[in-house]
Legacy VTK file of the C-alpha trace (Angstrom):
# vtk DataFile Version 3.0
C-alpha trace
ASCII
DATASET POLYDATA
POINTS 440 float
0.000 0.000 0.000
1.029 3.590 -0.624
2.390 4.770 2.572
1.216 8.221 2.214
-2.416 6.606 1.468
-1.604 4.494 5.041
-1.045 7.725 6.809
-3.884 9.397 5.640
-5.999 6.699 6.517
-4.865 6.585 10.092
-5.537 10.081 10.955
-8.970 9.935 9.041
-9.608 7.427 11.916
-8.378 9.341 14.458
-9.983 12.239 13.549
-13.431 10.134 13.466
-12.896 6.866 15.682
-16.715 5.536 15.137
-15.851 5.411 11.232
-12.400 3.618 11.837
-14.162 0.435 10.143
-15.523 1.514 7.115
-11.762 3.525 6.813
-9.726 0.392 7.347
-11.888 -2.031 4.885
-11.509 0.576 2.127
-9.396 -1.914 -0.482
-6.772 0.410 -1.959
-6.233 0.114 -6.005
-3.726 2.668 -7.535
-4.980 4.174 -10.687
-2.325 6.246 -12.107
-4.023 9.528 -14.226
-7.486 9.186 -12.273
-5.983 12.708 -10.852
-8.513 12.093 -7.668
-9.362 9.385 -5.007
-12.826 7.663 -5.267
-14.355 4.642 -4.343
-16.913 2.455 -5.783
-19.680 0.218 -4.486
-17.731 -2.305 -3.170
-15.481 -0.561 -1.430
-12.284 -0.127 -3.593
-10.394 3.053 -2.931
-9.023 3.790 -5.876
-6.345 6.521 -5.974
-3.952 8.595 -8.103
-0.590 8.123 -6.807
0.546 11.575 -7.797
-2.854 13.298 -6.526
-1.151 12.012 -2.704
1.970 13.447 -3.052
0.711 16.833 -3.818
-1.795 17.568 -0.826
-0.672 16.771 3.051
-2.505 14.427 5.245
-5.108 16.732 6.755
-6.497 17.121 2.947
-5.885 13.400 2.113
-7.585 12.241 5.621
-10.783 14.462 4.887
-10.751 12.851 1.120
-10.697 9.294 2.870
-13.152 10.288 5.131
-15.390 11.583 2.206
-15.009 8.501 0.748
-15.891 6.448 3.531
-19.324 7.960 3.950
-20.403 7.884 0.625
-19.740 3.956 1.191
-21.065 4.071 4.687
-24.471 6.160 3.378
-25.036 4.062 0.674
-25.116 6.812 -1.844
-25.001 4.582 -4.972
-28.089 2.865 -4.286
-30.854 5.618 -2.666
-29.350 7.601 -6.018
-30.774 4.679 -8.200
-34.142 4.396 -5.917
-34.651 8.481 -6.411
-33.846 8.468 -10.099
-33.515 5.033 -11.860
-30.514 3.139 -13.015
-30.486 5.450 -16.349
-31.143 8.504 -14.714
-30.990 12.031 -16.915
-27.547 13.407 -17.541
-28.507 16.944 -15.754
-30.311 15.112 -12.709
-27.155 13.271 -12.126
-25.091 16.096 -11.784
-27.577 17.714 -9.502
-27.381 14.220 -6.967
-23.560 14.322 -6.958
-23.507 18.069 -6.203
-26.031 16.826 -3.009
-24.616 14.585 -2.327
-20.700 16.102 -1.650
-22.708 18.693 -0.146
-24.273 16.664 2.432
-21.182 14.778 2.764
-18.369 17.678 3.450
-21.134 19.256 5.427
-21.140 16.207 8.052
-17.474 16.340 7.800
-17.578 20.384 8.859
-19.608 19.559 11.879
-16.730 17.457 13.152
-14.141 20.487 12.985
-12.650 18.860 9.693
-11.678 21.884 7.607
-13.487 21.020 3.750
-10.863 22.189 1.087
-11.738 25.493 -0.972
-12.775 23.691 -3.835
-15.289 21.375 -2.459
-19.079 22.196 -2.064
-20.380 22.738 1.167
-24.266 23.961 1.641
-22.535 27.360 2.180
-21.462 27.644 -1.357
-24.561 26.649 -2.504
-26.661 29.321 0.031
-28.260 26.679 1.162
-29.868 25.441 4.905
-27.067 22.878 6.649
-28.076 19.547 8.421
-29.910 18.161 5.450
-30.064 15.126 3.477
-29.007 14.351 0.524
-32.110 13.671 -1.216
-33.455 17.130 0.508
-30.214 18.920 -0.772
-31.084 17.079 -4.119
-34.664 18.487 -4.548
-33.947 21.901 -3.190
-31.325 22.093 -6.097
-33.983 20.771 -8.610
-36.251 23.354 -7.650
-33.791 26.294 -7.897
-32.876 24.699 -11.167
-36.404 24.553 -12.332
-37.032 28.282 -11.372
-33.747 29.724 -13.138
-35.240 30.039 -16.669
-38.203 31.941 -15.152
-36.065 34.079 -13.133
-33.232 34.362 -16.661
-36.686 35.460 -18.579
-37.867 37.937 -16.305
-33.912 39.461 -16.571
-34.554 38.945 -20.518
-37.344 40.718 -20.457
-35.713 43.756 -18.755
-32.858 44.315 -20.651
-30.866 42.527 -18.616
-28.155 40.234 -19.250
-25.271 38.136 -17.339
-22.226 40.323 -16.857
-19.985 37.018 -17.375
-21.838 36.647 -20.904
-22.169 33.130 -20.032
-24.305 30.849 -18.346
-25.260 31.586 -14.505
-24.410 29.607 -12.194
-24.463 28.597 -8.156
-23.031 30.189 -5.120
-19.950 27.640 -5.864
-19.671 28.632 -8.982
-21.279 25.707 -10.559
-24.065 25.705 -12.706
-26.720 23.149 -11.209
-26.597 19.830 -13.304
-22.739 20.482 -13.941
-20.554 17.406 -13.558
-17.315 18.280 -11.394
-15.951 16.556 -8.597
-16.785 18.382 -5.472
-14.911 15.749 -2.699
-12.385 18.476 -2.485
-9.451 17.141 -3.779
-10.309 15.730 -7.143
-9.266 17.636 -10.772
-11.226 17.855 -14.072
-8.338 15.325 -15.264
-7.733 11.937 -15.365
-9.267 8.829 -17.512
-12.184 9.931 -19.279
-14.535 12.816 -19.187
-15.110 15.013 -15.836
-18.044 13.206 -15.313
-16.130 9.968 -14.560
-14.606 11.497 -11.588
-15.946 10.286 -8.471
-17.150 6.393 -7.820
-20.060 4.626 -8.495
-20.495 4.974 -4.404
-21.493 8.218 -4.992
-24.441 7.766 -7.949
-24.412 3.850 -8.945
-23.344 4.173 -11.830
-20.077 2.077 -12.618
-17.202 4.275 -14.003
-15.152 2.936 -17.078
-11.887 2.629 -14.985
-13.776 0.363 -11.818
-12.933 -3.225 -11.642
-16.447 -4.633 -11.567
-17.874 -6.474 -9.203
-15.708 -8.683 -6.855
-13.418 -11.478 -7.890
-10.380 -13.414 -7.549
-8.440 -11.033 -9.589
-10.461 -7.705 -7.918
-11.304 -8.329 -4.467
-14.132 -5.608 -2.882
-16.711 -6.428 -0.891
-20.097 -8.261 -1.102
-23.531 -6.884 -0.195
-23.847 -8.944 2.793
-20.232 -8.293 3.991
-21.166 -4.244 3.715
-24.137 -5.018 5.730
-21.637 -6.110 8.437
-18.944 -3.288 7.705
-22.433 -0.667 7.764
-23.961 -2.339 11.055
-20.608 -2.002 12.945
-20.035 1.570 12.121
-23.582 2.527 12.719
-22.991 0.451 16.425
-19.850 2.347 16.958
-21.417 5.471 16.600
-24.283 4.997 18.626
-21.734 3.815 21.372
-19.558 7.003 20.686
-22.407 9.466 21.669
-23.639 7.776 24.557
-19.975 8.029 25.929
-19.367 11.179 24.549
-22.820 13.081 24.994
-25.264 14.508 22.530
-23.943 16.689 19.695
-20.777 14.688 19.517
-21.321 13.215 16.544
-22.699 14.625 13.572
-26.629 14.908 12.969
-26.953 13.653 9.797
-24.478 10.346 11.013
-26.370 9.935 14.419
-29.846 9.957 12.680
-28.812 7.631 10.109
-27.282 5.406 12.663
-30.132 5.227 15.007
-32.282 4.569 11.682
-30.284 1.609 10.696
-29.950 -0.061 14.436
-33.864 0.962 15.398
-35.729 1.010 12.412
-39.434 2.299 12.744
-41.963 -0.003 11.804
-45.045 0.120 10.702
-47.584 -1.165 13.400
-50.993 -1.690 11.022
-47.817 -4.425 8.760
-46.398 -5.433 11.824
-49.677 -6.132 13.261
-50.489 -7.992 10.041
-47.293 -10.398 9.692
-47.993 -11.301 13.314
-51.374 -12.747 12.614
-50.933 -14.265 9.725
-47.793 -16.156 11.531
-50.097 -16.891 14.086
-52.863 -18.178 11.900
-50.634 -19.858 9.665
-49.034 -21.851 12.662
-52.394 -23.310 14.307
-54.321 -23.849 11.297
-53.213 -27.007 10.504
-54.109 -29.444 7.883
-57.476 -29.467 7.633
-60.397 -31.679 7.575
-62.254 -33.820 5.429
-66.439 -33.887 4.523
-68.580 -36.096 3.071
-70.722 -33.161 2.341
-69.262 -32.265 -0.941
-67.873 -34.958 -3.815
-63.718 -35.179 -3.825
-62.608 -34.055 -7.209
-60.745 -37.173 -7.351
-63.339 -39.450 -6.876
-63.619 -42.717 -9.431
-66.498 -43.790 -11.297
-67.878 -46.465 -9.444
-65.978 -47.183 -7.057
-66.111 -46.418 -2.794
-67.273 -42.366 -1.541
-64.264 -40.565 -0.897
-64.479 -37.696 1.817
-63.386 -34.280 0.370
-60.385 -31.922 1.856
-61.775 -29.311 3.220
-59.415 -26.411 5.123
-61.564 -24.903 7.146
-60.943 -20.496 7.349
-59.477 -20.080 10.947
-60.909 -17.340 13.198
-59.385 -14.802 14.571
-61.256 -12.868 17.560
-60.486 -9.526 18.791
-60.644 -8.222 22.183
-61.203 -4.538 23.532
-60.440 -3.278 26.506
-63.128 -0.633 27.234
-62.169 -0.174 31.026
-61.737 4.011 32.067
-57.990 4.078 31.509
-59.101 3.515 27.618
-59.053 7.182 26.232
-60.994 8.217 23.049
-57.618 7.745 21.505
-57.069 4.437 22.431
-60.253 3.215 21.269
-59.911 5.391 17.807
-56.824 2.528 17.577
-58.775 -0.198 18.319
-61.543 0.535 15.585
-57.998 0.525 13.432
-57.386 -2.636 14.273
-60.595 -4.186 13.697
-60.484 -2.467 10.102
-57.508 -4.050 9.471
-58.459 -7.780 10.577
-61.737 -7.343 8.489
-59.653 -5.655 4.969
-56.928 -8.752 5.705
-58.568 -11.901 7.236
-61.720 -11.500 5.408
-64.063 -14.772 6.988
-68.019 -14.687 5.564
-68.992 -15.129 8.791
-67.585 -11.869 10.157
-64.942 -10.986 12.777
-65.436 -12.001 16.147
-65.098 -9.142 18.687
-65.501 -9.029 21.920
-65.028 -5.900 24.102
-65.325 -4.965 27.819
-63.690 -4.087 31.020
-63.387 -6.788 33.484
-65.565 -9.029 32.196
-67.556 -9.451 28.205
-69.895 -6.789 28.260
-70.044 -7.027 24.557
-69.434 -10.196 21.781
-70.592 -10.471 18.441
-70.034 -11.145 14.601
-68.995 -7.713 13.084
-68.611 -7.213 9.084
-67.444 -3.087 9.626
-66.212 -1.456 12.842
-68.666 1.018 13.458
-70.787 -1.975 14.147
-68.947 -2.996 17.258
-69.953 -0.617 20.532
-66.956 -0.002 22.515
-69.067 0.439 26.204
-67.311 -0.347 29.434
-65.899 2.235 31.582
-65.102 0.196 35.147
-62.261 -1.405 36.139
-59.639 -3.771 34.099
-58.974 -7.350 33.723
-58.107 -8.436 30.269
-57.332 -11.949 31.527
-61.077 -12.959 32.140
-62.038 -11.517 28.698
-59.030 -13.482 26.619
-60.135 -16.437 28.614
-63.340 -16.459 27.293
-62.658 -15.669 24.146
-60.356 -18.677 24.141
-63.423 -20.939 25.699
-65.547 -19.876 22.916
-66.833 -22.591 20.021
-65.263 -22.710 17.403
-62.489 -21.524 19.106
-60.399 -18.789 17.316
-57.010 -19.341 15.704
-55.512 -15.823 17.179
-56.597 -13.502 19.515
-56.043 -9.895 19.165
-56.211 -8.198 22.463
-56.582 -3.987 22.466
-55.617 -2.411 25.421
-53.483 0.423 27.029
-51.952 -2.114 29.268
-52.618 -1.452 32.707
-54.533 -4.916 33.404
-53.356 -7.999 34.971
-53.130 -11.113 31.687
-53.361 -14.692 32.380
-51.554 -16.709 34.829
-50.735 -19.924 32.243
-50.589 -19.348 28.796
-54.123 -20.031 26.601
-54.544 -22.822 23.771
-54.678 -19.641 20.809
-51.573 -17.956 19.917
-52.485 -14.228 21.608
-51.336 -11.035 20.198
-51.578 -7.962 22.893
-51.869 -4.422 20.791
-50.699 -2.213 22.804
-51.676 1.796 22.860
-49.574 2.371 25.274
-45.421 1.992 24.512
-44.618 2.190 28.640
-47.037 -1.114 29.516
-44.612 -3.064 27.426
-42.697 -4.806 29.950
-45.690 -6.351 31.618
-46.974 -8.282 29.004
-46.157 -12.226 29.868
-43.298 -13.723 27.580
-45.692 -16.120 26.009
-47.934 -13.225 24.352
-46.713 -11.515 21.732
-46.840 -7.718 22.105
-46.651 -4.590 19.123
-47.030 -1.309 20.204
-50.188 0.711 17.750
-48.470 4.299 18.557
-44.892 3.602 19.491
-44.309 7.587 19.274
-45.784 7.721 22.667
LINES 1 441
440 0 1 2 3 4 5 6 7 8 9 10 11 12 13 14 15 16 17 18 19 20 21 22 23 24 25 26 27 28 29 30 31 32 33 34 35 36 37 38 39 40 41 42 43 44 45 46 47 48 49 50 51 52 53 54 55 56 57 58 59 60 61 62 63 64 65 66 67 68 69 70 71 72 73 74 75 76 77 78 79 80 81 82 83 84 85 86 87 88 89 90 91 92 93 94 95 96 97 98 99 100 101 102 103 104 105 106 107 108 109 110 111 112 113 114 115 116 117 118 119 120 121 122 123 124 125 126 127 128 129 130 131 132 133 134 135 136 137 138 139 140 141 142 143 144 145 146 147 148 149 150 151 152 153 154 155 156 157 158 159 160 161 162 163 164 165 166 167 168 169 170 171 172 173 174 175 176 177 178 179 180 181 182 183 184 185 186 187 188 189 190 191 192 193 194 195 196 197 198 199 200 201 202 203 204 205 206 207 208 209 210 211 212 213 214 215 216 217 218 219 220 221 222 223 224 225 226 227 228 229 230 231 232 233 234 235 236 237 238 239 240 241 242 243 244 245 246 247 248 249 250 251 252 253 254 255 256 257 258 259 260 261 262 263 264 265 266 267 268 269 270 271 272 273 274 275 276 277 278 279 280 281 282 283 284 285 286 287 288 289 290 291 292 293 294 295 296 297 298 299 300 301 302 303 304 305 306 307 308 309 310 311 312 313 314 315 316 317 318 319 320 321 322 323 324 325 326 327 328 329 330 331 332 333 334 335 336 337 338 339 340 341 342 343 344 345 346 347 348 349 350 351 352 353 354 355 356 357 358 359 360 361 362 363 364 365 366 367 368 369 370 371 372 373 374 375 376 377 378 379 380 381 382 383 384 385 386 387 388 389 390 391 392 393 394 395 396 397 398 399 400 401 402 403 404 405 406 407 408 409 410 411 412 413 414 415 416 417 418 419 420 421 422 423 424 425 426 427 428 429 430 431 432 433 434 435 436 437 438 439
């Protein structure tokens, strides 16, 4: 390895310790003439040996650095989910321009010193602590009002002083390909636009090496799910040691989004009963009371497989600690079973406080009277409901929580919505528990 490239590499670690893994499994490949560094998606640094030997290490560490987010943030890809793998020539230029933006801005925030000719939000007079997809759109709307604002000018007599095409607080007219890292030169192998790495836009350069092999090691999707994991970990760690506001916005929400991912309760909701349903339905049965498709002319009755459509009951806690907003979440619910688990016979619900005050066959929520108001004791109510014939598959139970449950677990797999996040930990291990407003 380049020994320069070494050095520059171990202060871009010290400089940023929770991004010392993403540094270090950078694979270096020397490209002599690329006149920049850059990476591409699977994490080969490539590198212009004479680009190192005329910038010191503080430039060359905040270049690695660059790098290593773009990698870490996973720039390739969200560029090819906002704009396709073909995207327009002038939309590309706009992403990379965001995306060095929102880069060297995170780098600014942790006292690294961007070099004058890379973008920062600054130089483009716009707001910091953005994405890059919000730096991205903001650009594409300034772009989109230019012509207005260049007719208006037109209109008046006016013209650009320059004589030639306006462009950005950098300098740059939006759309303009140019390698913003702040290091890299409008030289090397191939057009401007081939500086900078397919980590940055997806799109795979003319001088990259392809996807991994023998002969050009980089690294697999699942192995940058490790390397990605681990830094996101290491951050997390970092600020809890360090305190809030010692690591970069834009890095600590991206981190906390990778290692505690919101979900969506209504889908969340809906995996867990069709698991449940799915495990205790079994088989089936068989009838005599319609013909078997495979039945021979002549010869003995054969029964008929039937599988019968398992039932899923819902229980609502309408004791006074349920607030109109809690039962607003329970009518969700019961939409949800009916639009999911259709059954002709309707869903089962049965709702009250500490004991059934209310069960019956509903086909649409507003048919179901949430009544109750007295005290709480969910466990009588998911007995029943367990007791009942048929007997259900699943049993939803609604409820902020604050009741006692079961002492011994019930033959139906039971699912406990909760509206309340805090009641959590008193749920028994055997029940499984999702949280309807986990914002609370």
């Amino acid at each position: 390895m380049n020994q320069k490239l070494a050095e520059a590499r171990i202060l871009a670690a010290r400089k940023m310790p929770y991004m010392t893994h993403q540094v270090m499994t950078l694979i270096p490949v020397e490209r002599h003439g690329l006149g920049t560094m850059a990476v591409d998606e699977y994490c080969r640094l490539y590198f212009d040996p004479a680009f190192l030997e005329g910038r010191d290490l503080k430039h060359l560490a905040f270049v690695v650095l660059h790098e290593a987010i773009h990698v870490w943030s996973r720039h390739g890809k969200r560029c090819v989910r906002l704009l396709g793998e073909k995207p327009a020539h002038d939309r590309l230029g706009i992403w990379r321009q965001a995306v060095d933006a929102a880069v060297n801005d995170v780098l600014e925030q942790s006292s690294l010193r961007c070099p004058d000719e890379g973008v920062t939000p600054a130089k483009l007079g716009l707001p910091r602590n953005k994405t890059a997809e919000e730096y991205f759109h903001l650009l594409i709307e300034r772009a989109e009002k230019q012509p207005e604002q260049d007719q208006r000018g037109s209109d008046k007599g006016h013209t650009d002083s320059t004589g030639g095409e306006k462009g950005d607080a950098a300098g740059n007219t939006p759309g303009e390909d140019v390698d913003q890292q702040g290091g890299g030169d409008a030289e090397g192998p191939g057009k401007p636009s081939d500086i900078g790495g397919s980590s940055t836009d997806g799109q795979e350069r003319p001088w990259e090496d392809g996807p991994p092999s023998q002969a050009h090691p980089g690294l697999a999707e699942h192995d940058q799910n490790l390397v990605e994991a681990s830094v996101a970990k290491a951050i997390e760690q970092y600020q809890e040691q360090r305190g809030r506001g010692s690591v970069p916005g834009g890095l600590a929400r991206a981190a906390a989004e990778l290692l505690h991912p919101k979900v969506d309760p209504a889908r969340e909701l809906l995996a867990k009963v069709k698991y449940a349903v799915g495990c205790t339905s079994g088989f089936g049965d068989f009838t005599y009371r319609k013909p078997n498709r495979r039945q021979p002319q002549g010869g003995a009755l054969l029964p008929a497989h039937v599988k019968p459509i398992p039932r899923v009951t819902v229980v609502v806690d309408t004791s006074g600690s349920m607030e109109q907003s809690d039962l607003a979440l329970a009518l969700g619910v019961i939409g949800n079973a009916l639009r999911s688990l259709p059954d002709p016979r309707g869903l089962r619900v049965l709702a009250g406080d500490t004991a059934v005050a209310c069960a019956k066959n509903v086909f649409r929520p507003e048919q179901i009277e949430l009544s109750g108001g007295g005290g709480t004791d969910m466990a009588a109510l998911i007995v029943a409901a367990a007791e009942e014939r048929p007997a259900p598959k699943a049993i939803l139970v609604v409820t902020d929580g604050f009741t006692g449950w079961p002492p011994k677990p019930v033959a139906p797999r039971v699912v406990a919505c909760l509206t309340q996040a805090g009641t959590a930990s008193a749920v028994p291990k055997w029940i499984d528990t999702l949280v309807l407003n986990p914002e609370d």
